[in-house]
N, CA, C and O atoms as a GROMACS GRO file, in nm:
protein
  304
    1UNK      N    1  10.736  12.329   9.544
    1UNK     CA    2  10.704  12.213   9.467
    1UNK      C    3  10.554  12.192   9.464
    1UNK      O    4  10.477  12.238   9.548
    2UNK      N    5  10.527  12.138   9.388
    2UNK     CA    6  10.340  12.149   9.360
    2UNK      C    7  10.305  12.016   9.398
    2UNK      O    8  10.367  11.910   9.391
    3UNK      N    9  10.195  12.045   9.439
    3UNK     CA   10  10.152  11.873   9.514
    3UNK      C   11  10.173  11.763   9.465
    3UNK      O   12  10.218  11.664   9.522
    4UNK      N   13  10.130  11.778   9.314
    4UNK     CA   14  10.185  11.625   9.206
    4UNK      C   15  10.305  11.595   9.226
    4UNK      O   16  10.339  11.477   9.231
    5UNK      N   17  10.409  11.714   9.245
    5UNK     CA   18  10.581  11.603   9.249
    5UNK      C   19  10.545  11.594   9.390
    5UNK      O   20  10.537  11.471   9.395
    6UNK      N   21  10.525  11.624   9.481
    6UNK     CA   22  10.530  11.568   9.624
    6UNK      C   23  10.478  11.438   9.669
    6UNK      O   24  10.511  11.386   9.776
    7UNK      N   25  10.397  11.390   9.584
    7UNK     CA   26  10.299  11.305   9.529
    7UNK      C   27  10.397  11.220   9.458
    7UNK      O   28  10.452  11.148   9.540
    8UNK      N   29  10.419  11.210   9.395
    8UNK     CA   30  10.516  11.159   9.324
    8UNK      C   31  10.631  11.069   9.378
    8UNK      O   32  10.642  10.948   9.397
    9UNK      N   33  10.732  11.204   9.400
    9UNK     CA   34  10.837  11.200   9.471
    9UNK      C   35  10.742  11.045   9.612
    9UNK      O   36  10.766  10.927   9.588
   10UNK      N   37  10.663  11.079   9.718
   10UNK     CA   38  10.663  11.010   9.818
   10UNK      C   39  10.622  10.881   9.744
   10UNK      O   40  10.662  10.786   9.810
   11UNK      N   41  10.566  10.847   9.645
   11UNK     CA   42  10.527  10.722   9.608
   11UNK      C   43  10.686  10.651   9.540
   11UNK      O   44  10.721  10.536   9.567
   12UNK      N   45  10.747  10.722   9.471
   12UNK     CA   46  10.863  10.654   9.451
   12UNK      C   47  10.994  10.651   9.569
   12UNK      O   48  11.108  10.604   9.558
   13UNK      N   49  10.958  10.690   9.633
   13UNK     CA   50  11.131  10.734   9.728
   13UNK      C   51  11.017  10.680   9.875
   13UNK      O   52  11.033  10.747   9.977
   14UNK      N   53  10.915  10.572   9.882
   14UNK     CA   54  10.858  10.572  10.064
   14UNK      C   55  10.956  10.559  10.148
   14UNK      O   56  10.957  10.604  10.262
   15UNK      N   57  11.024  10.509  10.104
   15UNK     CA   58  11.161  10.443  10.235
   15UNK      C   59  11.200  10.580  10.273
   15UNK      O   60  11.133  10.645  10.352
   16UNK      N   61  11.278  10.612  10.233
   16UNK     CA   62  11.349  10.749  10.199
   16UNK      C   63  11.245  10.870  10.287
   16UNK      O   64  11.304  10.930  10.378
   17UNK      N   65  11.095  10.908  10.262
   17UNK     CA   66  11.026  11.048  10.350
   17UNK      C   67  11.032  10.999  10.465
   17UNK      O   68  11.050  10.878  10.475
   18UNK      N   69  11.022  11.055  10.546
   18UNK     CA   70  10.970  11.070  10.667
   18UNK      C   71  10.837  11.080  10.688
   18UNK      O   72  10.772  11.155  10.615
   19UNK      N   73  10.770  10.998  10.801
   19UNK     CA   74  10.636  10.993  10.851
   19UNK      C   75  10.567  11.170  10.861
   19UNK      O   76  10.445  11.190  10.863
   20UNK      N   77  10.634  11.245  10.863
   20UNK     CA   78  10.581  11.371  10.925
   20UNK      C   79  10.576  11.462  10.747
   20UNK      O   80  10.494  11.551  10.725
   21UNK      N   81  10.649  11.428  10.674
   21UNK     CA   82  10.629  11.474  10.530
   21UNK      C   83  10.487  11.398  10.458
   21UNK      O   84  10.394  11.452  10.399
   22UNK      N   85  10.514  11.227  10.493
   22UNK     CA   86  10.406  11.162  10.429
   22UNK      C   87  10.260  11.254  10.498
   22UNK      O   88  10.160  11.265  10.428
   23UNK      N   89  10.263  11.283  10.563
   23UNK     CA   90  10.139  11.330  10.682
   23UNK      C   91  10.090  11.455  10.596
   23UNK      O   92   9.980  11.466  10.542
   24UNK      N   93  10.191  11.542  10.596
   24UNK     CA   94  10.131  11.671  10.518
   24UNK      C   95  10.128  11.656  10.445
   24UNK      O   96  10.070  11.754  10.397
   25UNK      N   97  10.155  11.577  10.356
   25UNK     CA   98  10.100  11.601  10.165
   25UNK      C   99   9.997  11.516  10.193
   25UNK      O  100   9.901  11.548  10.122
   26UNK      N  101   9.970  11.410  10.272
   26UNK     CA  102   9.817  11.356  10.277
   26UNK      C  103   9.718  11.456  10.319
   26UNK      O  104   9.598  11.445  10.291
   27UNK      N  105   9.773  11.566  10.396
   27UNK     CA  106   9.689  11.614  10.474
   27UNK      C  107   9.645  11.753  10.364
   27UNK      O  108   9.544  11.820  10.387
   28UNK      N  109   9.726  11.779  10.258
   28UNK     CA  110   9.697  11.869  10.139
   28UNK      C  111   9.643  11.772  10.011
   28UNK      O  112   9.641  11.817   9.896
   29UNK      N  113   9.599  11.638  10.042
   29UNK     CA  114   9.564  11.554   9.921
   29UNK      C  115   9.418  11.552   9.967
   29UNK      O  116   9.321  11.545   9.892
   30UNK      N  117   9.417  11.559  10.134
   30UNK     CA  118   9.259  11.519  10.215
   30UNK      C  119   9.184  11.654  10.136
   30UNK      O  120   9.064  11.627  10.134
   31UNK      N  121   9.208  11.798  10.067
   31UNK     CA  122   9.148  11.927  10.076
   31UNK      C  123   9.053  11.893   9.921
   31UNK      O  124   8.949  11.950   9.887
   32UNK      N  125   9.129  11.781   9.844
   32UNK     CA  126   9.050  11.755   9.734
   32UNK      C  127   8.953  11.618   9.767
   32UNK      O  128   8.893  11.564   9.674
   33UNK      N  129   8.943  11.576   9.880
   33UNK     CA  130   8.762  11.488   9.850
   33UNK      C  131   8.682  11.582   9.923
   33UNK      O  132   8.696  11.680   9.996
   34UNK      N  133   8.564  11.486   9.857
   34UNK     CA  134   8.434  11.564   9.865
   34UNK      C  135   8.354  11.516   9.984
   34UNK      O  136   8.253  11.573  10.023
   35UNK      N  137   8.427  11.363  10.060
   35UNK     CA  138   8.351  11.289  10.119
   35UNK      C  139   8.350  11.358  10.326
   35UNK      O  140   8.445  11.341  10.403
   36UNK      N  141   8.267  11.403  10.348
   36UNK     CA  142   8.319  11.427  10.471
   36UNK      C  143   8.379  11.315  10.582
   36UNK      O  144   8.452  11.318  10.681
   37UNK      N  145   8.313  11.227  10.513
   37UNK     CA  146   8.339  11.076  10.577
   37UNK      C  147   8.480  11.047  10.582
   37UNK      O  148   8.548  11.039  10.684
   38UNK      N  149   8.530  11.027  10.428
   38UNK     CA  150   8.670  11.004  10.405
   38UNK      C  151   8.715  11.090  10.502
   38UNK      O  152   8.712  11.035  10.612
   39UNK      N  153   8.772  11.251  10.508
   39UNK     CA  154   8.829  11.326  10.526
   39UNK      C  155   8.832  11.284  10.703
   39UNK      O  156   8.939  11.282  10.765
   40UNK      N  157   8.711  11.257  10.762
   40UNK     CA  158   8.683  11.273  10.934
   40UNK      C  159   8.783  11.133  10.906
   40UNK      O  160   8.892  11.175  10.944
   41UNK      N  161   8.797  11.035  10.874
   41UNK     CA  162   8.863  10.933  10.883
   41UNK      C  163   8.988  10.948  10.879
   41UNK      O  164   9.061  10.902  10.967
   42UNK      N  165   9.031  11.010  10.780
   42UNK     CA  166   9.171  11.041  10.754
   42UNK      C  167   9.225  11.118  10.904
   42UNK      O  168   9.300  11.087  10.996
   43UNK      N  169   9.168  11.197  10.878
   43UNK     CA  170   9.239  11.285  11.043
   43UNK      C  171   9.206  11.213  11.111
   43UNK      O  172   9.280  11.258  11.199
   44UNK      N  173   9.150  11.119  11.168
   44UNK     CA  174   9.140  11.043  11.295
   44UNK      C  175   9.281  10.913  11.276
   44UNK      O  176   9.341  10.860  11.369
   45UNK      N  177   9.302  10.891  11.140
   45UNK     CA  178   9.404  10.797  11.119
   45UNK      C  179   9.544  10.889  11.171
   45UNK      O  180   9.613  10.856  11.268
   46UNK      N  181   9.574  11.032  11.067
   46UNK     CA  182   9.639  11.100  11.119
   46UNK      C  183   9.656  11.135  11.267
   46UNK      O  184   9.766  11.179  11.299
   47UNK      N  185   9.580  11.123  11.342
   47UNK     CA  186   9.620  11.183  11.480
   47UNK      C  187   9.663  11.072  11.544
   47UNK      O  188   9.759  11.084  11.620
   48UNK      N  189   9.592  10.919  11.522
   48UNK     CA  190   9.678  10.811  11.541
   48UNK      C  191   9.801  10.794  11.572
   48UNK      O  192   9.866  10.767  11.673
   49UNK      N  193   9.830  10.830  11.398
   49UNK     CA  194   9.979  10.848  11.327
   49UNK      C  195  10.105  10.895  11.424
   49UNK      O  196  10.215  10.854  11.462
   50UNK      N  197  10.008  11.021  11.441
   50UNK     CA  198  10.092  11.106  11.499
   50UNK      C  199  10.149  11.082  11.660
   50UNK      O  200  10.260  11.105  11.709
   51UNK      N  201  10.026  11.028  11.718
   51UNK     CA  202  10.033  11.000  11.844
   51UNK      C  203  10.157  10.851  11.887
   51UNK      O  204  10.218  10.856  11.994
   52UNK      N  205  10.175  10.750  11.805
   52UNK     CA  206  10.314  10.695  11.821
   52UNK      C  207  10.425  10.715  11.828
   52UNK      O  208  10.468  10.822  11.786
   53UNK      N  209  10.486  10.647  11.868
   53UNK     CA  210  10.622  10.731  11.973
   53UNK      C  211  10.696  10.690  11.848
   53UNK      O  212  10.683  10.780  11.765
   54UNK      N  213  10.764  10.594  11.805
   54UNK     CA  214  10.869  10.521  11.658
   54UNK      C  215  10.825  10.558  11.579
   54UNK      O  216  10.705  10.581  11.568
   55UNK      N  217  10.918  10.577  11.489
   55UNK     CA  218  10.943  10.667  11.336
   55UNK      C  219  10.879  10.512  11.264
   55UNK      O  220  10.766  10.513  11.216
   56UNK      N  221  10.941  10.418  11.262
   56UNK     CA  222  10.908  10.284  11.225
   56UNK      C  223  10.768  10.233  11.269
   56UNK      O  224  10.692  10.164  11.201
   57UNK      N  225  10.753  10.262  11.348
   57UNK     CA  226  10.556  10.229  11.363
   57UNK      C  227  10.473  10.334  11.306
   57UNK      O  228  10.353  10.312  11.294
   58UNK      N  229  10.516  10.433  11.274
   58UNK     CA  230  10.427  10.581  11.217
   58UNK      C  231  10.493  10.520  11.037
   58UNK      O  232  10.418  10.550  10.944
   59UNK      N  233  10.596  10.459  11.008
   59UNK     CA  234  10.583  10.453  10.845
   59UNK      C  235  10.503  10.332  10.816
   59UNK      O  236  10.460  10.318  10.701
   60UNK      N  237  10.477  10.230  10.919
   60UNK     CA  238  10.367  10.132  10.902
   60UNK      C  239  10.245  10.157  10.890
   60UNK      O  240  10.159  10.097  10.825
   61UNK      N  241  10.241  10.234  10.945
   61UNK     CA  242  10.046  10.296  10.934
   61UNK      C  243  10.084  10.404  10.801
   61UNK      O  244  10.019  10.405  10.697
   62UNK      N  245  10.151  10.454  10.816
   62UNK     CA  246  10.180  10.549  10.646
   62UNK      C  247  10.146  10.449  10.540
   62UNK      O  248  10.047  10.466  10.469
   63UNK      N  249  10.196  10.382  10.533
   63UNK     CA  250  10.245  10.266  10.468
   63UNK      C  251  10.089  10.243  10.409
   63UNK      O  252  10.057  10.260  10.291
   64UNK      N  253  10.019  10.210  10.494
   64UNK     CA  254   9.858  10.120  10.472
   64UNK      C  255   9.792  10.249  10.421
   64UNK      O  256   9.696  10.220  10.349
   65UNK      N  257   9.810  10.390  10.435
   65UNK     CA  258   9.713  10.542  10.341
   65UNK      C  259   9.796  10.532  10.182
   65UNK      O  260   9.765  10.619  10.101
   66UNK      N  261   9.905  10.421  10.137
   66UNK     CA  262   9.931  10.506  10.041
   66UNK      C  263   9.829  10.505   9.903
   66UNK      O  264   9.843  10.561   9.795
   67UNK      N  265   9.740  10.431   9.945
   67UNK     CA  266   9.653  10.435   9.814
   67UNK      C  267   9.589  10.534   9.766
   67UNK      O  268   9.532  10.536   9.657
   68UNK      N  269   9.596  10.639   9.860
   68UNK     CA  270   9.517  10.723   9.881
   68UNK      C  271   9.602  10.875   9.784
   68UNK      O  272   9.566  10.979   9.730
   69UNK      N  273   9.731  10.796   9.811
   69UNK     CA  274   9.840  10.930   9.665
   69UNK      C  275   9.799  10.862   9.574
   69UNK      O  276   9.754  10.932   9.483
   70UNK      N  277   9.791  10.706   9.546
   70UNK     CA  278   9.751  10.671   9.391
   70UNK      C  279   9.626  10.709   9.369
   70UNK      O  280   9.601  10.741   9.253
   71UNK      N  281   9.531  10.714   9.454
   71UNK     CA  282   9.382  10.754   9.417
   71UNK      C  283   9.423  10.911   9.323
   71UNK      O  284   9.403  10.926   9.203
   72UNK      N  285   9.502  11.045   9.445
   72UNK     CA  286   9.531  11.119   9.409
   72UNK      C  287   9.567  11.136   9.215
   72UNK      O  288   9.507  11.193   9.124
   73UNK      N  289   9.658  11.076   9.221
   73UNK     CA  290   9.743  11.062   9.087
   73UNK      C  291   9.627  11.081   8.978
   73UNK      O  292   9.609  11.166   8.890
   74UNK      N  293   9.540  10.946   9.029
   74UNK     CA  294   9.452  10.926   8.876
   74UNK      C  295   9.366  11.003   8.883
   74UNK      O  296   9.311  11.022   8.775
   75UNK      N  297   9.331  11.052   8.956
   75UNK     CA  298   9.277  11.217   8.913
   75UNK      C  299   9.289  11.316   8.864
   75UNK      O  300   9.201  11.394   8.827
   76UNK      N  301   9.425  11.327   8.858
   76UNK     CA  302   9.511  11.421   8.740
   76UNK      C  303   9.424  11.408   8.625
   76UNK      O  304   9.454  11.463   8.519
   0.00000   0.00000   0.00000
């Protein structure tokens, strides 16, 4: 599947992915900025992410990056 439906797909169905799917398509959305800033941020959010023990506390912090697939989108 190509990043746009993955993209897609997680913006319409959030309930529905899993924290560890939302993670990697952010983490293949982080390869298109330019900002090193953004990107060092993102993985420091990600390792966060990752580091909570509940599926339900890792889709809360998911939850607060998703702007970051709509940023994606309108770049298309």
């Amino acid at each position: 599947m190509s990043l746009e439906i993955n993209v897609k797909n997680i913006l319409n169905d959030f309930d529905i992915a899993s924290s560890d799917e939302f993670l990697k398509i952010l983490g293949q959305i982080m390869l298109e900025f330019r900002s090193n800033l953004t990107v060092d941020y993102l993985k420091g959010k990600i390792k966060k992410i990752m580091d909570l023990t509940t599926e339900s506390e890792k889709k809360k912090q998911c939850k607060l990056l998703l702007p970051y697939f709509d940023w994606y989108l309108q770049g298309l």
